[in-house]
N, C-alpha and C positions, 0 to 999 in steps of 0.2 A: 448680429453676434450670436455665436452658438451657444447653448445654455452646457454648464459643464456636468458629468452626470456626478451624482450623489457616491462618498466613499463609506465602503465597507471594507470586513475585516476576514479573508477566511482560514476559519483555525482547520487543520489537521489533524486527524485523530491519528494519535500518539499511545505511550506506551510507557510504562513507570514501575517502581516498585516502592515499597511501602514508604523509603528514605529517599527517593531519587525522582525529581519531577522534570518530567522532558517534553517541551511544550512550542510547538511547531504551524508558524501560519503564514499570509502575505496581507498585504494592505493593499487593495487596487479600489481603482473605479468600478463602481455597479456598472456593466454592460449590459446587462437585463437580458439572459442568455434563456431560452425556454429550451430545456432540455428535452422534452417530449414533445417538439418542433416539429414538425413533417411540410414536406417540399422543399426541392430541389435546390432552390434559391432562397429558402428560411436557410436549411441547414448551411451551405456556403456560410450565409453571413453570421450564424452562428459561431459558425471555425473560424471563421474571422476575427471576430471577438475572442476570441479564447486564447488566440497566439498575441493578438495585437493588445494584448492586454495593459494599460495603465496604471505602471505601478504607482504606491504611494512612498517614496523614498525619505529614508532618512528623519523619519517619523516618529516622535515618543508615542507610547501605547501601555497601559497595566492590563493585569492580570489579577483580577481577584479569584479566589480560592473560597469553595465552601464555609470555611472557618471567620469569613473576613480576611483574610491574608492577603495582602496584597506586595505586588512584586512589578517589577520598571522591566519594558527593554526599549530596544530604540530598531525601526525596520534595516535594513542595508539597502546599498546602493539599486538594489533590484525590486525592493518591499518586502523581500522578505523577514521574519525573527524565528528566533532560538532562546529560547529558555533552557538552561539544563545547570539544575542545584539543588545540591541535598537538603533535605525538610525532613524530617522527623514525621511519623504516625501520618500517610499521607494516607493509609488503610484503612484508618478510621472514616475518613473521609467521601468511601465510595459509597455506590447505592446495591440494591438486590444482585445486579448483576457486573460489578465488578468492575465498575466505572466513575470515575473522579470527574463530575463535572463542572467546570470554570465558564467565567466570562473574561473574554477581550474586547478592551476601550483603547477609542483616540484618548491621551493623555495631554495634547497640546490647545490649550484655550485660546488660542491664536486662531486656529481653523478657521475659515470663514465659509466653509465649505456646506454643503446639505450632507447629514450622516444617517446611514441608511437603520433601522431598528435600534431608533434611538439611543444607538452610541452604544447597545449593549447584545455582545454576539456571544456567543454559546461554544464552546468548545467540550472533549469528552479525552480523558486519558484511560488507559487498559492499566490496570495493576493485576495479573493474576490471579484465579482464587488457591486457596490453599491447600483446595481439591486436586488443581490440577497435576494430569499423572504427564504431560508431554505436551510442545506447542507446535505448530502448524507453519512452516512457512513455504507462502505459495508463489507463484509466478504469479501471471495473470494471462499476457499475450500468452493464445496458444496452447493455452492451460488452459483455464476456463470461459476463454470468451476468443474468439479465432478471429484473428488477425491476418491473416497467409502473411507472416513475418520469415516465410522461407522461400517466397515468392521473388524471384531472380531480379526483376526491375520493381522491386517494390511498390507497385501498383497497385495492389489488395489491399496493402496498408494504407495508400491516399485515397482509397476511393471508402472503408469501412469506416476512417477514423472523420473525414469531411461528410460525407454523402449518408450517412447513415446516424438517427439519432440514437439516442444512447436506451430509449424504448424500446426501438427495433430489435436491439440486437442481442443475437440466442445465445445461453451459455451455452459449451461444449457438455452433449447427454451425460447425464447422470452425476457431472460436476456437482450442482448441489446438495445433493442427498448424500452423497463422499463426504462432504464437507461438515455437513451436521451430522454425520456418525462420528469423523473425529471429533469434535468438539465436544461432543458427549460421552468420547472414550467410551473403555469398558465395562465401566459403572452404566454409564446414561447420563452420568450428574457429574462428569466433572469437569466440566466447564472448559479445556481445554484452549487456549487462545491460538486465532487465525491470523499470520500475518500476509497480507499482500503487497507483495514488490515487483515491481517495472523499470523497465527501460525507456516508460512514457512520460514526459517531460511535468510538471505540476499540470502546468497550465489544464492538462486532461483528468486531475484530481476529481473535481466535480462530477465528471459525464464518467468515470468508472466507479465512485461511489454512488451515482443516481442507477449505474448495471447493477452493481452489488446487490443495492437495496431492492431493486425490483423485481430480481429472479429472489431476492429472499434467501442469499449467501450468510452465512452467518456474521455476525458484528465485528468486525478487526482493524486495525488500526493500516493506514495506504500509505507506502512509501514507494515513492516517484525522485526524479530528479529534476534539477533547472538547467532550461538554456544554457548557462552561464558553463554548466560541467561541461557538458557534452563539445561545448565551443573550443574550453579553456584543458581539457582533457590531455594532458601529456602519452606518450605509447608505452612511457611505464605505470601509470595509473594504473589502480585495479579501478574496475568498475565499478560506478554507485551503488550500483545492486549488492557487488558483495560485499562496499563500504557496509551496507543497509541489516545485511544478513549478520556479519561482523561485529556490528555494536548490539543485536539485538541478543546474538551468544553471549557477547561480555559483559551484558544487563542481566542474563538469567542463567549464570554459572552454571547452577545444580540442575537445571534443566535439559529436559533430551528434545532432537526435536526432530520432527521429519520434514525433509523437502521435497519439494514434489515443484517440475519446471515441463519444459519438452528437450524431445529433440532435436530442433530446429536451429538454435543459436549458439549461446553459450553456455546456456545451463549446465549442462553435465559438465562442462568446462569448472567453470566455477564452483558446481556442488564436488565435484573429486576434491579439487584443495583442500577447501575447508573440510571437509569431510576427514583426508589425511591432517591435517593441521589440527581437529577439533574430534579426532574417534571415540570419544567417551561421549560429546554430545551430540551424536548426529545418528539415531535410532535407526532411520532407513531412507530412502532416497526412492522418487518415482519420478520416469521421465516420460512423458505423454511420445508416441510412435509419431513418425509425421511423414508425409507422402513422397519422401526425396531419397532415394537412394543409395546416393553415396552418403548423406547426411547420417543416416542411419546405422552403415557399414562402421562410419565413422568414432560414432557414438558409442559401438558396442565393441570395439576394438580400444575405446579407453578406457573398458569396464574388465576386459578381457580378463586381468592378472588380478581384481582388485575385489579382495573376500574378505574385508574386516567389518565393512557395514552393508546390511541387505540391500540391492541394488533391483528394483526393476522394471524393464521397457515394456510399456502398456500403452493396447490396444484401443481399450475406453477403459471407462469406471468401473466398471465390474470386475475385470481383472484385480482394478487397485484395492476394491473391498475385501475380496477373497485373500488377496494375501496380507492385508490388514487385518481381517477376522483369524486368520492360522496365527500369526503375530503377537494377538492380543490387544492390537489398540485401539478394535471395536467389535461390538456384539453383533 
């Protein structure tokens, strides 16, 4: 009889403000994934694990809070939970660097299960500082870590996202050093928050915050989608991405923010909307150039008429610096 492996909890770094706690995670089976894996047939069975994943469904779980505070949810049919409820002074709460961090627990004493770090997992929410002068929302495909997600039979993308560990692989030049000048803004000190958004499923949450951390991207909260969207996707749906982008404007009203995607997919798609929808908060827009030529023709012909927010199509990073230092939203 196979032994069953041990459940843990993983929380997603999420995103809040001082009254509003929004708190984002899954409950599966430990697959014991080594993300700095190498060989052909680790990595395979790595990606194996990471789609074939075991959720834990339908599962009580709390949430304690710095304070003691403690809060109920229950997983859904897929393992996934959702916290999202206004609290009071949740600002008091953070540390030097502007993060609220919690623990998530099995809640169920029925369990007969093995629970991986003693039934106590770690989570981290963003609450802005009160420095900040703009926030950052990024792509990720294509933006800072290259995917060929414009690549005709999608090939580049099975072969980067299976065959390649999450060690391996290079940011896009000068992506980080962009990234921690915005965040440091015009001051240097003001802390500006990075969000990152994909079209890549959870299940890859792990293996692009082990990229993140390893090129040494700045700290920001990773919003992905699940299986279930992409399946259960209607042709009038907007997109999770801009689901994603959409609640993060109506979380930080007063704030401006710039986007930065390619243009490869839908990006520029998506950032015009909003951008018409949302002109007070949308500072400037950058779409990374990409090797396809109608794509591109494409792209600049839906920018052609459109002069209310700064718009522009770069080459690499350096471009995006120079016209963010004439701008002012870095030194």
């Amino acid at each position: 009889m196979f032994k069953k492996d041990p459940l843990q909890i993983i929380t997603f770094q999420t995103y809040g403000t001082s009254n509003h706690l929004y708190i984002r995670g899954r409950a599966i089976e430990d697959e014991s994934i080594n993300l700095d894996q190498k060989g052909l047939f680790a990595l395979f069975i790595n990606s194996w694990k990471r789609f074939e994943s075991d959720e834990i469904k339908n599962t009580a779980l709390k949430v304690t809070l710095p304070n003691g505070t403690i809060l109920k949810t229950t997983t859904d049919n897929h393992g996934y939970f959702k916290i999202d409820e206004k609290i009071n002074d949740l600002g008091l709460l953070t540390n030097s660097e502007n993060w609220l961090n919690f623990e998530v627990a099995y809640d169920n004493v029925d369990i007969k299960r093995s629970i991986q770090n003693a039934n106590r997992f770690p989570g981290e929410l963003l609450i802005p500082s009160a420095k900040t002068s703009f926030g950052v929302i990024s792509d990720i495909d294509d933006t800072i870590l290259h995917t060929g997600v414009v690549s005709t039979l999608k090939w580049k993308v099975l072969i980067n996202s299976i065959f390649k560990s999450a060690a391996s692989r290079i940011p896009l030049e000068g992506a980080t050093e962009f990234y921690h000048k915005l965040h440091r803004g015009a001051s240097g000190e003001n802390a500006n928050p990075i969000f990152y958004v994909s079209h890549s499923p959870w299940n890859l949450y792990r293996y692009l915050d082990f990229f993140l951390k390893q090129h040494n991207f700045p700290k920001g909260p990773i919003l992905l989608r699940s299986f279930k969207d992409i399946f259960k996707k209607k042709s009038s749906d907007k997109p999770q991405k801009q689901k994603e982008i959409l609640n993060i404007l109506h979380t930080y009203t007063k704030l401006k923010f710039i986007l930065i995607g390619d243009s490869g997919e839908h990006d520029a798609d998506i950032y015009l909307e909003i951008a018409k929808s949302y002109p007070t908060q949308i500072a400037a827009i950058y779409l990374r150039s990409v090797k396809h030529k109608k794509k591109m023709l494409r792209v600049k012909s839906l920018f052609e008429n459109y002069k209310e927010t700064p718009v522009l199509l770069v080459e690499n990073s350096i471009q995006a610096m120079e016209h963010a230092k004439q701008h002012g939203f870095i030194l």
